[in-house]
C-alpha positions as CSV (number, residue, x, y, z in Angstrom):
1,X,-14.2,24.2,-22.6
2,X,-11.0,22.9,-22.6
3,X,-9.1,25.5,-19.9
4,X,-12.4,24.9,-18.0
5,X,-11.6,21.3,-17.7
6,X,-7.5,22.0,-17.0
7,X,-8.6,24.0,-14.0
8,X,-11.0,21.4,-13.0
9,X,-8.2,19.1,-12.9
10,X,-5.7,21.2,-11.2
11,X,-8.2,21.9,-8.6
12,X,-9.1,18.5,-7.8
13,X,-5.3,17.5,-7.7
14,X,-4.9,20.3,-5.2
15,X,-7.7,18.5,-3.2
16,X,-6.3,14.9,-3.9
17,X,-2.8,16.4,-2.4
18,X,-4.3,18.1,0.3
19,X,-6.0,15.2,1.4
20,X,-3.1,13.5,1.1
21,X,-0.9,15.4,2.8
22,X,-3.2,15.4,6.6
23,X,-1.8,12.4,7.5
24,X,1.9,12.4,5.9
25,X,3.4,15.9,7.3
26,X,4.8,15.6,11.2
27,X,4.1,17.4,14.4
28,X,7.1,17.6,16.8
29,X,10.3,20.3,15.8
30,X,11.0,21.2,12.1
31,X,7.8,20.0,9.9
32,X,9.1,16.9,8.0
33,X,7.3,14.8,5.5
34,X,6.6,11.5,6.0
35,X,8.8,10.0,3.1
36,X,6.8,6.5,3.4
37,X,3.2,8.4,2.7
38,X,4.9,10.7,0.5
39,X,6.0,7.6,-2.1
40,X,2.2,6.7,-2.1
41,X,1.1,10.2,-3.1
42,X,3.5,10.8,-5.5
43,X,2.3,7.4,-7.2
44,X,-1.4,8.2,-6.9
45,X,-0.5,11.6,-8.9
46,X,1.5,10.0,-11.2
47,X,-1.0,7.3,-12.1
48,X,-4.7,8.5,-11.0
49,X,-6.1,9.0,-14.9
50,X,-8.6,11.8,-13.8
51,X,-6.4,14.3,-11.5
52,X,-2.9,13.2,-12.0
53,X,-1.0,12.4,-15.1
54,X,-2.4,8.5,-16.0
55,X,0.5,6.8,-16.3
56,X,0.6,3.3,-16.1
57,X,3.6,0.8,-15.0
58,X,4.9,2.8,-12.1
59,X,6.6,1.0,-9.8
60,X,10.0,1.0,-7.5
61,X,8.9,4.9,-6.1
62,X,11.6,5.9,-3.7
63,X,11.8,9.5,-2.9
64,X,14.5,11.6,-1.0
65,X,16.5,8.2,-0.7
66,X,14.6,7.3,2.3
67,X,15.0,10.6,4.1
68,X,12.1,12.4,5.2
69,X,12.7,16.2,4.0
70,X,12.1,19.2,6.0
71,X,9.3,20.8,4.5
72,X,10.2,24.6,3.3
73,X,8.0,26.3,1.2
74,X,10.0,26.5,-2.4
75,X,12.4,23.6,-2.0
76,X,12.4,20.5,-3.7
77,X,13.0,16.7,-3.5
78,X,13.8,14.0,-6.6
79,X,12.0,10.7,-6.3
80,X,12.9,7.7,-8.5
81,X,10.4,5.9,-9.7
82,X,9.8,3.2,-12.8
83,X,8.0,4.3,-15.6
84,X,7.1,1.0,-18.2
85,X,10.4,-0.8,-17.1
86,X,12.5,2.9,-18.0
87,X,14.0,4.2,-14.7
88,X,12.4,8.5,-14.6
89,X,13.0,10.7,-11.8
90,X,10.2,13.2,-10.5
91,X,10.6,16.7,-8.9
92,X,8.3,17.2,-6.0
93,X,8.7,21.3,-4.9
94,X,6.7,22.0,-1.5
95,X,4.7,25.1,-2.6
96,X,3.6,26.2,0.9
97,X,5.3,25.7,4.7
98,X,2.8,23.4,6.0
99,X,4.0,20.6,3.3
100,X,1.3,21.0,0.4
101,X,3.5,19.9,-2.9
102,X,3.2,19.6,-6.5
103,X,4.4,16.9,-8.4
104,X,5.9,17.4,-11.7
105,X,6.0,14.6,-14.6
106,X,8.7,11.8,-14.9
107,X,11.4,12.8,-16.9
């Protein structure tokens, strides 16, 4: 029961990020991410109780300082964010080349 409902999760988050991502990924030369759009997902993972990881008190998310990255299936970017006053940085790794990521927890 408990897998059952971990997949149900994951699968759901994969939704949540896919939906996500339709509006935040570029058209024109090299796909970049929107950095702007990608702050506001990477907040709705961290804090959405049902598919992302609950958290509450996040605040101040800047990813990529600002930059939007090139999306490249495998690389990664760090966004700072505030965690309950604590500053925490999150890994975001694009897992395919048409800008689907994951987010990992603060740390």
């Amino acid at each position: 029961m408990l897998i059952a409902t971990a997949i149900a999760g994951l699968l759901a988050l994969a939704v949540l990020l896919t939906l996500l991502l339709r509006g935040a990924v570029s058209s024109s030369g090299p796909v970049e991410l929107d950095v702007l759009r990608a702050q506001d997902g990477v907040r709705q993972v961290l804090t959405d109780p049902i598919d992302g990881y609950g958290r509450e008190g996040v605040t101040n998310v800047r990813c990529n300082n600002g930059v939007n990255p090139t999306v490249r299936n495998g690389t990664s970017f760090i966004c700072s964010v505030t965690v309950d006053g604590a500053q925490r940085q999150v890994r975001v790794e694009f897992t395919d080349d048409a800008g689907t990521y994951a987010v990992d927890r603060p740390r």
